[in-house]
DOTORBA-300138 format. One record per residue (C-alpha): residue in one letter; x, y negated, z; chain. Coordinates in nm, 3 decimals. Layout:
<recs>
<type->A	x->X	y->Y	z->Z	mol->A> $
...
</recs>
This chain:
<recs>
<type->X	x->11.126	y->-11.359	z->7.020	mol->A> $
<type->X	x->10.846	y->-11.398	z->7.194	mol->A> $
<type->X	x->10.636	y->-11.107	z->7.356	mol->A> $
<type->X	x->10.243	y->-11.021	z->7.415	mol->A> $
<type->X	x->10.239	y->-10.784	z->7.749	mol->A> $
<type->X	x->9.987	y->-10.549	z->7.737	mol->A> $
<type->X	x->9.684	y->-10.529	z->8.002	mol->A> $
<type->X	x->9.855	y->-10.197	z->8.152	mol->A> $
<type->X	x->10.161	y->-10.377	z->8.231	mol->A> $
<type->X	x->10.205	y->-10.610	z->8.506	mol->A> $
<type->X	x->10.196	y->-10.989	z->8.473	mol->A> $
<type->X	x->10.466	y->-11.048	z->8.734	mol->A> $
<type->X	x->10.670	y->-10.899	z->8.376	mol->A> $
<type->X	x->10.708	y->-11.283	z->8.240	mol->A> $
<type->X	x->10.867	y->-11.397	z->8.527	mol->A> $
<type->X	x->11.120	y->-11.143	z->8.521	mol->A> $
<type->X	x->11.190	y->-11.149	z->8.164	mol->A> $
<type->X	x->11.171	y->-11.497	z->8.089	mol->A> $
<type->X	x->11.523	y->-11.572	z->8.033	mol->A> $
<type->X	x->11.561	y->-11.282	z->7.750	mol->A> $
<type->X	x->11.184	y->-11.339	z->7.616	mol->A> $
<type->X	x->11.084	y->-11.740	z->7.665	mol->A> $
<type->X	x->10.741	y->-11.793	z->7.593	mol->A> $
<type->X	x->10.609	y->-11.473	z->7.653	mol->A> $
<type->X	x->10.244	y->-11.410	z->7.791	mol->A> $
<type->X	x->10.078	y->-11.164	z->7.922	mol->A> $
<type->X	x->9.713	y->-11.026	z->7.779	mol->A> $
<type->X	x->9.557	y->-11.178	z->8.055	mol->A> $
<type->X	x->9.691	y->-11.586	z->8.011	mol->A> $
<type->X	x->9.525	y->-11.578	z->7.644	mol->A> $
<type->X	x->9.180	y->-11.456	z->7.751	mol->A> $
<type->X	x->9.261	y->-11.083	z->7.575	mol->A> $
<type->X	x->9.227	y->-10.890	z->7.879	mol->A> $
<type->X	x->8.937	y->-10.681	z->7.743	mol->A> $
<type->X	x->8.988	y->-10.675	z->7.394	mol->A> $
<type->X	x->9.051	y->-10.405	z->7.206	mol->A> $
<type->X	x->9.421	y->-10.291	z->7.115	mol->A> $
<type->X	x->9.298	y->-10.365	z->6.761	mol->A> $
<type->X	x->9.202	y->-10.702	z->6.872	mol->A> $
<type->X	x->9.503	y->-10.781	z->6.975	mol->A> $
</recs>
């Protein structure tokens, strides 16, 4: 599973669950840092 941190959660969050979540990104690494929660 992969997950899709939200912008009110810290990036440095990937690095530390990268071995349970691989492949994760935060909001931020897709270009979704101001878009709407519906957006995303």
């Amino acid at each position: 599973m992969r997950l899709l941190l939200d912008q009110n959660l810290s990036p440095r969050l990937n690095e530390l669950l990268a071995d349970l979540f691989p492949g994760s990104m935060h909001v931020k690494d897709v270009g979704l840092e101001s878009a709407t929660d519906d957006s995303v």
